[in-house]
N, C-alpha and C positions, 0 to 999 in steps of 0.2 A: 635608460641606457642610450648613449650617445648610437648611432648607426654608424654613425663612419666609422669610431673607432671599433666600435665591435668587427666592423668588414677587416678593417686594417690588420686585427689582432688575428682572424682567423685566415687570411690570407697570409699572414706571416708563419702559423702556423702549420700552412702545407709547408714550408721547406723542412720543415722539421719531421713533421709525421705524415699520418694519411689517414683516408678516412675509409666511413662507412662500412666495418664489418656487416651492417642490414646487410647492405645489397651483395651477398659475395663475389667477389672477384670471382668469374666462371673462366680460370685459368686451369694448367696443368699442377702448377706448384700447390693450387688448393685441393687438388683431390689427393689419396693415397697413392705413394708409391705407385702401384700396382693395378689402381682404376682410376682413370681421367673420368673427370664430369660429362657427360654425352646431354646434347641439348636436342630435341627433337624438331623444336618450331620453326629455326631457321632456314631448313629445308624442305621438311614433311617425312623427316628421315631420320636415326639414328647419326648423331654428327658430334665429334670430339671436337670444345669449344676449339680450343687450338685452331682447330683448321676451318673455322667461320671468319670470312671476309665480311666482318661486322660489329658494331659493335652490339655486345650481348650480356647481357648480367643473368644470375641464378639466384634469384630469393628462394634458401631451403628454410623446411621446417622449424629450425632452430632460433634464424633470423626472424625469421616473422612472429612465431609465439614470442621471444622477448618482447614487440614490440605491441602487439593486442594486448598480451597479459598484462602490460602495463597500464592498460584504459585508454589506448588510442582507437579509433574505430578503422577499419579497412584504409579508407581513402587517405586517412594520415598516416600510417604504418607505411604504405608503398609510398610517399612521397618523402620520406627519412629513406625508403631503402631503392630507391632506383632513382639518378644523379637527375635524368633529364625528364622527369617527372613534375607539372607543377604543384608547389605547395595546394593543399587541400580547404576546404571552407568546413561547417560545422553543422551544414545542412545535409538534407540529403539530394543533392545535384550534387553532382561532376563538371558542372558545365564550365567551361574554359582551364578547366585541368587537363593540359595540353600534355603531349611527348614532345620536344624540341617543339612545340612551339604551333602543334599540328593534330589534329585530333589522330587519336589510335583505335585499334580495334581489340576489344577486350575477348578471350574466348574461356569458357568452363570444358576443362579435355577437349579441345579443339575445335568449338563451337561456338561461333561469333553472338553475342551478345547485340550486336551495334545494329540499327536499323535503319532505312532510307528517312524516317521522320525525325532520326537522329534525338529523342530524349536522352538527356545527359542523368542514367540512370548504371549504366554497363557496372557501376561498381557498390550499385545498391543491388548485392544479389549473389549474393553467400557470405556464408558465417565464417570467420577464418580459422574454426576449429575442424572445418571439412579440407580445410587445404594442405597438401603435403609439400607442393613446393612450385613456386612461379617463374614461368622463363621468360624473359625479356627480350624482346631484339627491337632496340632502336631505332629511327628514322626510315624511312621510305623502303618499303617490299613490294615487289612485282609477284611475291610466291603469292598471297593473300588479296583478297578483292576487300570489298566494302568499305573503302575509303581506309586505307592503314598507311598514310600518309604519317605518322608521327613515329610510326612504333606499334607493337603487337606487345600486347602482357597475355600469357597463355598460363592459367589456372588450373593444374594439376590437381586433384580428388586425391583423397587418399583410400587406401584400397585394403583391402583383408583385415589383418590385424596388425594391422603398419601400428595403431594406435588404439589397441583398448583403452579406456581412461575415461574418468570423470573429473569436468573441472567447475567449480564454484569462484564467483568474481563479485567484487562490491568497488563502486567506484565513487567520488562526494567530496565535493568542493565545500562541505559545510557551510554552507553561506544561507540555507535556508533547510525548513522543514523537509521540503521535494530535492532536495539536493543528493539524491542519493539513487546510485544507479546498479544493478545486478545483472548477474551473468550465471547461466547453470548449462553445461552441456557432461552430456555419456555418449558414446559410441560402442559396440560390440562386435569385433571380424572376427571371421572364421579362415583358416587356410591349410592346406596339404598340397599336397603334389602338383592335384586336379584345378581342385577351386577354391577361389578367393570367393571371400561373402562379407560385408561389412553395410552395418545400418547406424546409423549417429542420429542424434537430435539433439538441438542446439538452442539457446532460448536468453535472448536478452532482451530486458525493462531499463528504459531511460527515461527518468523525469525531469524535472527540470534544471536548464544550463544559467550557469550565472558567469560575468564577463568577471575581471581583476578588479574591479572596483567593488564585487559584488552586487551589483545590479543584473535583474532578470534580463538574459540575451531576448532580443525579441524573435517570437515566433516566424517564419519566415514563411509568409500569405502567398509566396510566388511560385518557386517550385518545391517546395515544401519543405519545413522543419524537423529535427529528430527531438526534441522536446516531449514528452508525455505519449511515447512509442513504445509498442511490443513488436519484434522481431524472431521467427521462426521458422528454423530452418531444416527441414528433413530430408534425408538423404539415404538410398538404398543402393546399393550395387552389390554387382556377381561376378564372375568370371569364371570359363570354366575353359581347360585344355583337355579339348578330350580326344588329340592325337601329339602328337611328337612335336611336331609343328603346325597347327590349326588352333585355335583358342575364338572363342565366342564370349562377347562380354556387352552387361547391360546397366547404367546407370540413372535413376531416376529421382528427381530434386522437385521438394515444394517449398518452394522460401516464399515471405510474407513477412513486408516490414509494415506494420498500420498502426495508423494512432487511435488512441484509445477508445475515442469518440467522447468522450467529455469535456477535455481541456479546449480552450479555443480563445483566440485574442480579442479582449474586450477594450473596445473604440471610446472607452467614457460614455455618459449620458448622452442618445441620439449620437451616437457614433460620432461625438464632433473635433477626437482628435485626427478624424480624417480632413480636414480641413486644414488643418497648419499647427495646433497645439497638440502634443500627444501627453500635455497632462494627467495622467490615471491611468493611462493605458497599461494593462496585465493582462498574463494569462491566467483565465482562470478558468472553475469549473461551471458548466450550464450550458455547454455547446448543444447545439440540437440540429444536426442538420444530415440528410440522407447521403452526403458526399462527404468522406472525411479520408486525408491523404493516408494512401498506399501505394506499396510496391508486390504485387501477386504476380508470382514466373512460376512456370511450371516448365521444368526441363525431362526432357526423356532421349536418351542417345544411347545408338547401339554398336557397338562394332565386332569384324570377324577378320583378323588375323592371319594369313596363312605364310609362314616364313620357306619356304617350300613349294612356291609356285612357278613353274619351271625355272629353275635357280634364282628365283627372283622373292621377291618379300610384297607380299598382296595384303592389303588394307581396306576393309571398305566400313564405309559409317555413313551413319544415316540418323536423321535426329528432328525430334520436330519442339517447338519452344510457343508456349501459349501467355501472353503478358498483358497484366491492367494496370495502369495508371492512373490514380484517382489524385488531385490536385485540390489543395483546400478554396472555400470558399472565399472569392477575394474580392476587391469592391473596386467602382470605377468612377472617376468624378469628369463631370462635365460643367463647362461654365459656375465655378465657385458650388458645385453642387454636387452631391451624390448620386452618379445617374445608376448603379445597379450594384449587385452583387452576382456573382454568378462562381461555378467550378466547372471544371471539365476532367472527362474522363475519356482516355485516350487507351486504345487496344491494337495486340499485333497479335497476328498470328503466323509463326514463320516454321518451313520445315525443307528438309533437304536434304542431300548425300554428296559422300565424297570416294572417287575410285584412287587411290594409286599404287605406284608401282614404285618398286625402288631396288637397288642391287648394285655390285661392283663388278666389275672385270679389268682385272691386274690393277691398271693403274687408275682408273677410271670409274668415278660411282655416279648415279643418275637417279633420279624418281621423275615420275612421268606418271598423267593422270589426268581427271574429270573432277569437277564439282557442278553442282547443281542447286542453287535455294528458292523459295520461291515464300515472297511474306504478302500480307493483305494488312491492311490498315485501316480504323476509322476511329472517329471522337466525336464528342458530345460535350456541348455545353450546357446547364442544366443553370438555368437562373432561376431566384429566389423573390420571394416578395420583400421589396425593398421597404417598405411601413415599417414589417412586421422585424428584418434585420434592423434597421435602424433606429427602432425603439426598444429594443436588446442590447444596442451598443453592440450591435455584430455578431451575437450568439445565437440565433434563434434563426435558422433556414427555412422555412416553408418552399419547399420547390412547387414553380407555377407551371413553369412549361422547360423545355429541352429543344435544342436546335443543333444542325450542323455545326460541329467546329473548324473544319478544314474537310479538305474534301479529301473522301476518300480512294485508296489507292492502292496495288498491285505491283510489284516488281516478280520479275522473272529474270533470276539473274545464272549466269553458266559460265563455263570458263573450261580451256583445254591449257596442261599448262606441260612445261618440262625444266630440270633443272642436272643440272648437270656440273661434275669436279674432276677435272683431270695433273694430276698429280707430272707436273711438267718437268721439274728437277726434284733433285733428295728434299731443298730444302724452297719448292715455290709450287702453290697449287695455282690451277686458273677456275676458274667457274663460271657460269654463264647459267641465264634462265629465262623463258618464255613465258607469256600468258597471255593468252588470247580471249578478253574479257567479253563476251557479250551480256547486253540487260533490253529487255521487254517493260516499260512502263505505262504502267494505264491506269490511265485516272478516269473517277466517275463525275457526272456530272454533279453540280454545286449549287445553292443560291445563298448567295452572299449574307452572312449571319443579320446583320442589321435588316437586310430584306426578310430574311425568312419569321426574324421575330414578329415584323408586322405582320407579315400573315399567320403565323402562331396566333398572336394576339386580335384577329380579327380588323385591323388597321385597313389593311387591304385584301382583296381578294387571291391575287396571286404574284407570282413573282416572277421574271425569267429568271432560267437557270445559266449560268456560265458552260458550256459543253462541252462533256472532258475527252477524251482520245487517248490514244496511243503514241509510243516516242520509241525509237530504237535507238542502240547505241552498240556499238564494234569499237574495239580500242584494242591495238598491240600493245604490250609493256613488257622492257626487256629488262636485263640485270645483268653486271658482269661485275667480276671480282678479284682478285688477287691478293694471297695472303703468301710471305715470302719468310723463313725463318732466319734472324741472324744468326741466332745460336740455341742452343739449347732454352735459355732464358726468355726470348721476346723474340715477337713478330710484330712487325708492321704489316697493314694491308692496306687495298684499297677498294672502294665499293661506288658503284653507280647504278642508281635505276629508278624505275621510275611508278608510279601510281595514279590510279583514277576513282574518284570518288563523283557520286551523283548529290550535288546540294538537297537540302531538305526540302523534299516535294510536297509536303503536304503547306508546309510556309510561301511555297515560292507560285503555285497555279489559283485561282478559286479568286483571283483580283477583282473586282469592277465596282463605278461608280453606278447607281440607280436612280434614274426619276420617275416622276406620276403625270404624266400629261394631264393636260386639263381632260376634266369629263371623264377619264377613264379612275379604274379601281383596279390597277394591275400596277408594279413598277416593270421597267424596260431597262435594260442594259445601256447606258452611256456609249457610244461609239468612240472607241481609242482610249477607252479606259478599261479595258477587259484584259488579261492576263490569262489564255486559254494555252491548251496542246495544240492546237490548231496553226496558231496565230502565233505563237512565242515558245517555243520552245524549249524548255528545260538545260543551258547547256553544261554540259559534264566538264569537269577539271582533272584536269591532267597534270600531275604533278614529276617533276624529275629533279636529283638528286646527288647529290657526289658527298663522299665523308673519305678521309686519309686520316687512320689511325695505329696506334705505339699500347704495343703492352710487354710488360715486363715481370717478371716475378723471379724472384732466387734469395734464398736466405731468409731473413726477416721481413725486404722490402718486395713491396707488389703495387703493381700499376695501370693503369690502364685511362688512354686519352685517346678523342678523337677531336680532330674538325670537320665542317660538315659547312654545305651549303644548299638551298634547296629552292627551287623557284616554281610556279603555278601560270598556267595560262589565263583565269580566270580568276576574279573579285567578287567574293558573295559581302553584299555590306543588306544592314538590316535597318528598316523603319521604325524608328523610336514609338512614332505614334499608333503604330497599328504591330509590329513586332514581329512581322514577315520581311523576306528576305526578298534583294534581289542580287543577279547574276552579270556581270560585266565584264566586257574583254577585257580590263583591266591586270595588268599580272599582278603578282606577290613573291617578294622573297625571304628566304630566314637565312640565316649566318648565326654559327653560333661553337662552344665547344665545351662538351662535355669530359668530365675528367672524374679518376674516382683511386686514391692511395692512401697505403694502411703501411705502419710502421711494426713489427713486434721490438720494443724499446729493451726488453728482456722476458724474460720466464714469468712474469706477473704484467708487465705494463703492457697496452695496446693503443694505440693512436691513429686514427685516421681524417683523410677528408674527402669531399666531395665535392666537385662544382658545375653550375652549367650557367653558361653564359651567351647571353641571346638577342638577337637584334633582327626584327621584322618589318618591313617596310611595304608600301605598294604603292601604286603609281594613279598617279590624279587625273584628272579629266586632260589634262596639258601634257599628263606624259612625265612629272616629275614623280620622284620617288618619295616619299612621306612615310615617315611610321606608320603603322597598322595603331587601330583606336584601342584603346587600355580593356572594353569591353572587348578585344578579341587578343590582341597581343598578350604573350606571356612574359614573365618577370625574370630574371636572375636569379640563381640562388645558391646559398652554400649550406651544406652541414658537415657538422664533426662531431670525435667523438674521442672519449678518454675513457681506456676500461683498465680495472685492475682483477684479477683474478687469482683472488687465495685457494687453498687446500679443498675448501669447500664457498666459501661465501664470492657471488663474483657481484661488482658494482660498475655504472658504467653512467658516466655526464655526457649528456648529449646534446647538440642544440641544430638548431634550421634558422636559416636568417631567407627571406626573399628581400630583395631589394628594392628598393622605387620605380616605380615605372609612369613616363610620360607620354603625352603625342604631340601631335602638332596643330593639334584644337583643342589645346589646353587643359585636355583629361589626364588627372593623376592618381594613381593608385600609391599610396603609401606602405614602404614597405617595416620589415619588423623581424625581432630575431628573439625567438623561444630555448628556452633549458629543461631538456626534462632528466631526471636523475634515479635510475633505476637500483636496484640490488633482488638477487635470487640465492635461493639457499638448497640444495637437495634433501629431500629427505629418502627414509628409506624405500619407498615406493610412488617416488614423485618430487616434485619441487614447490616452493611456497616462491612468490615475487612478489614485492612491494617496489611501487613508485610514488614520486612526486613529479606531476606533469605542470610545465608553466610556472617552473620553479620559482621566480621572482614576480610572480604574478601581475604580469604584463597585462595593460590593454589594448588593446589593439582592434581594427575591425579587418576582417576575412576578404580576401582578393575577392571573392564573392560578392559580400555585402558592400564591394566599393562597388560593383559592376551594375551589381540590385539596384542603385539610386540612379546610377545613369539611365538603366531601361526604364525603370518603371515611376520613377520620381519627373514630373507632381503630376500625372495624369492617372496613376495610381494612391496618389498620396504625398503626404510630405516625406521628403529625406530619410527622416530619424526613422522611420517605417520598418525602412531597407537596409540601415547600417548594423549590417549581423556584426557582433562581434565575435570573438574567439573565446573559448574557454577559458576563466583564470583558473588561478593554483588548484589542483587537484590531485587526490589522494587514491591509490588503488592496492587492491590487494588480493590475488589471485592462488590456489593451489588447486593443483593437479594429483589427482591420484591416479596413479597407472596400475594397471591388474594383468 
């Protein structure tokens, strides 16, 4: 299909309709009469969308299971339902699945996901049959630390007996034997007056993916593939009220997405489509090796309530998050050769609390409060005997030795913060808010991985270490607001503020060059090629923001648009050859606008669209302004949607188009526009859904797997390696029984 005409046709059809029932419009006209939608994360507060000087979307319950039970996985489901979301890849990385254009901060009940070593994982990590409903708030927050630069997605649980139910899923491209994928989740709550009780477990098998041609998607060696995966997800929480106003409540989560351990990508004979042919190359069965890719979280958060604390509403939580990352075994060529294989396994462990305070007076409501987190980091590289991989064709791991992967590291991070709304005229609130960021960083000391394997390996005697230190960091971040109503129907507002995020530390310290002087059996550290705390100091980015946005809703039609501009004091750009980061006065800016309308055409028909459009640039060594590189800039994109809904049968075409994306060093990401064509039927104790995903069975490769060739192509391998594609045509079929 043509791209441009397909842009053209769906750009002409916003004047007619509007999009994306997913992501619901979090207006008044969507809720009841009688209860407006209340958003909590914009604030830390109870807050009626209406009067958030932001933009904000409400993915509920309803929204999202259409879009799972049709066979998309998490990461594609929110990028169909929230406008300024990048389109998804078909791995398991997130990585450059931006918010506007800017990484965001993912939370499970109010509990950051995101960590200073930044693995692009935050949305490999829950099942979406535990979720009851997702709030969004777009572009730059001063309420929120940890780099929430793009946007916050906050992941609500669902609680008591919101959802008894068992559902059963089969999903299959029929393109092969392993072409077939399943899904079985139960949950059981309890509730009364007192307490809520609810425990789910959730359990999906994916085998193998094949693109629109019918060709096996290649395994993805880098940050790992969903290919010949089991996923499981358990979930327990309580809640108890055991005064008028006091409530104590406790949630505890083991999710685990890992592969099988058998399946694993076979390189041909002596692995030599690493070389430049990938003639024979599959997946197949005979993997044998001690590392095989995971995703293992362990969450635990607890909170206590008191709405009744000298007229005020008291919050506290406290939460701690235990996580391993295991990475498949991947291979590394040096001069026309195979110089190794090796994986890593990467661990955080993070825990912390939150104080606040919140409450009104006449016209005037505020929340005021503390947080506190404090995470530890470390990783391991574990390489393999290369004979013994490479006369396997890559199946066969023998682990010989383990080394540092990055140096490990400590953040202590806190924050005093205050927010505040004062209700100025009938029809204009003002807002304003504070946050007084402090972080503690401390890194351990390091010896450089190529150094330390010689002395692993007996090469040399010893190594110098890189010497890690300490770094402090104080940062104000303000926010102000204005949301003014014309009428009943629609408000305009306006929003500015600003954000700090700490670049990824474990990428950016642990640098240097090594020699052997003669005579000695020690390496030394290169002078002026060391990258320490001491000496270079980690600098933190400062990000500030403005967006002036229109929403509208009355009758059939509803709306909702913003513009937005956003700029950074600081440039992280990253080393192709080695895959670390560095840090530069250099600014960055995005421009861009988001937009998102839904037409009811009558009593059966439903219409919408969605758009966000994006342009990111930063500035060069001269001071000129240049696109941002295709490995970090985000794309364009649109989706729509046609629904019809009978007496009982509701059907609904849908599609996502991302656009081309270039730079100004000639990197291009091609872009591509998908249909997927749903229908669900109720029964008497539940519903059945059938879809067809990738309706005209497109091929295409994944904004990902353009990104995978530029990092890791040819000092990883050849191209064809890296170019993930996307799923073709596929068939799903899902029913729910509720009890």
């Amino acid at each position: 299909m043509d791209m441009k005409k397909t842009t053209l046709t769906l750009i002409a059809s916003s004047l007619l309709c509007a999009l994306n029932s997913n992501a619901v419009l979090a207006d008044d006209a969507q809720a009841t009469h009688d209860h407006e939608r209340i958003l909590v994360t914009a604030n830390r507060t109870e807050q009626k969308i209406s009067d958030i000087a932001g933009t904000v979307w409400l993915v509920d319950l309803e929204e999202l299971q259409s879009q799972i039970n049709s066979g998309h996985d998490f990461k594609t489901s929110l990028a169909q339902l929230i406008p300024s979301l990048d389109l998804a890849s078909t791995t398991r990385t997130n990585y450059g699945q931006n918010m506007r254009g800017r990484k965001m901060v993912v939370m499970i009940d109010g509990v950051s996901l995101n960590s200073s070593r930044g693995i692009s994982r935050h949305l490999d990590a829950i099942d979406p049959f535990n979720i009851s409903r997702i709030e969004v708030l777009s572009g730059t927050t001063a309420i929120y630390g940890g780099g929430s630069t793009g946007g916050v997605i906050n992941i609500i649980t669902k609680q008591g007996n919101e959802d008894n139910a068992l559902k059963v899923g089969i999903h299959s491209g029929f393109a092969g034997s392993d072409d077939f994928d399943t899904s079985i989740a139960g949950a059981y709550g309890y509730a009364n007056a007192q307490t809520k009780a609810r425990v789910s477990l959730a359990y999906t098998k994916v085998n193998a993916l094949y693109d629109g041609d019918g060709d096996a998607i290649v395994m993805d060696t880098t940050q790992s593939g969903l290919q010949y995966t089991d996923s499981l997800d358990l979930m327990a929480s309580i809640s108890h009220k055991f005064t008028d106003s006091q409530t104590v409540s406790a949630m505890v989560q083991k999710y685990n997405n890992e592969s099988d351990g058998e399946h694993g990508l076979y390189f041909g004979p002596q692995a030599n489509a690493l070389l430049g042919d990938m003639t024979g190359v599959e997946i197949r069965k005979g993997l044998d090796s001690a590392h095989t890719p995971k995703t293992d979280r362990t969450l635990i958060n607890l909170n206590y309530v008191n709405s009744d604390f000298f007229s005020q509403t008291l919050n506290i939580q406290a939460f701690a998050r235990e996580e391993i990352f295991d990475f498949y075994p991947r291979p590394r060529l040096s001069n026309g050769k195979i110089a190794n294989f090796s994986s890593s396994e990467q661990n955080t462990d993070a825990s912390g609390f939150k104080f606040v305070l919140s409450g009104q007076a006449d016209k005037l409501s505020f929340a005021y409060g503390f947080d506190y987190d404090t995470e530890e980091f470390d990783a391991l590289q574990t390489y393999y005997d290369t004979d013994i991989a490479q006369n396997s064709g890559g199946l066969v791991m023998k682990s010989i030795y383990a080394v540092d992967r990055y140096p490990g590291f400590e953040v202590d991070a806190s924050a005093l913060f205050a927010q505040l709304q004062y209700q100025a005229l009938d029809n204009l609130a003002v807002s304003a808010g504070y946050r007084r960021q402090n972080m503690d960083n401390t890194v351990h000391d390091f010896v450089g991985t190529s150094a330390a394997i010689k002395v692993t390996t007996g090469a040399v005697s010893s190594a110098e270490a890189i010497k890690g230190g300490s770094t402090d960091y104080s940062v104000n971040l303000f926010n102000f607001g204005l949301v003014y109503d014309l009428n009943d129907s629609q408000q305009i507002w306006f929003n500015s503020a600003e954000a700090f995020e700490l670049p990824n530390v474990a990428k950016f310290y642990g640098k240097g060059s090594y020699e052997q002087k003669d005579g000695a059996n020690s390496l030394t550290l290169v002078e002026g090629t060391v990258v320490d705390v001491n000496n270079s100091a980690l600098a933190g980015i400062k990000t500030d923001s403005m967006e002036l946005g229109w929403r509208f809703s009355e009758g059939a039609f509803s709306a909702q648009i913003a513009a937005y501009y956003s700029s950074s004091d600081h440039k992280i750009s990253y080393d192709k050859k080695t895959l670390l980061i560095s840090v530069t006065d250099s600014k960055t800016r995005t421009q861009g606008i988001e937009a998102q309308l839904d037409y009811d055409i009558n009593a059966a028909w439903r219409a919408g669209i969605s758009t966000h459009l994006i342009s990111s640039e930063a500035q060069d060594k001269e001071g000129d302004w240049k696109k941002v590189g295709v490995t970090q800039a985000s794309s364009s994109k649109f989706t729509s949607y046609l629904a019809w809904q009978g007496n009982d049968l509701n059907v609904r075409l849908q599609s996502k188009t991302m656009l081309d994306l270039e730079d100004d060093a000639e990197g291009e990401i091609d872009g591509y526009t998908l249909f997927d064509l749903t229908a669900d039927y109720p029964l008497a104790n539940g519903k059945v859904q059938f879809a067809v995903n990738n309706l005209f069975g497109k091929t295409y490769t994944t904004q990902w797997g353009k990104r995978a060739i530029y990092f890791y192509s040819p000092k990883y391998g050849p191209e064809s390696l890296y170019d993930h594609k996307g799923r073709g045509r596929s068939f799903a079929l899902t029913y729910q029984y509720n009890f």
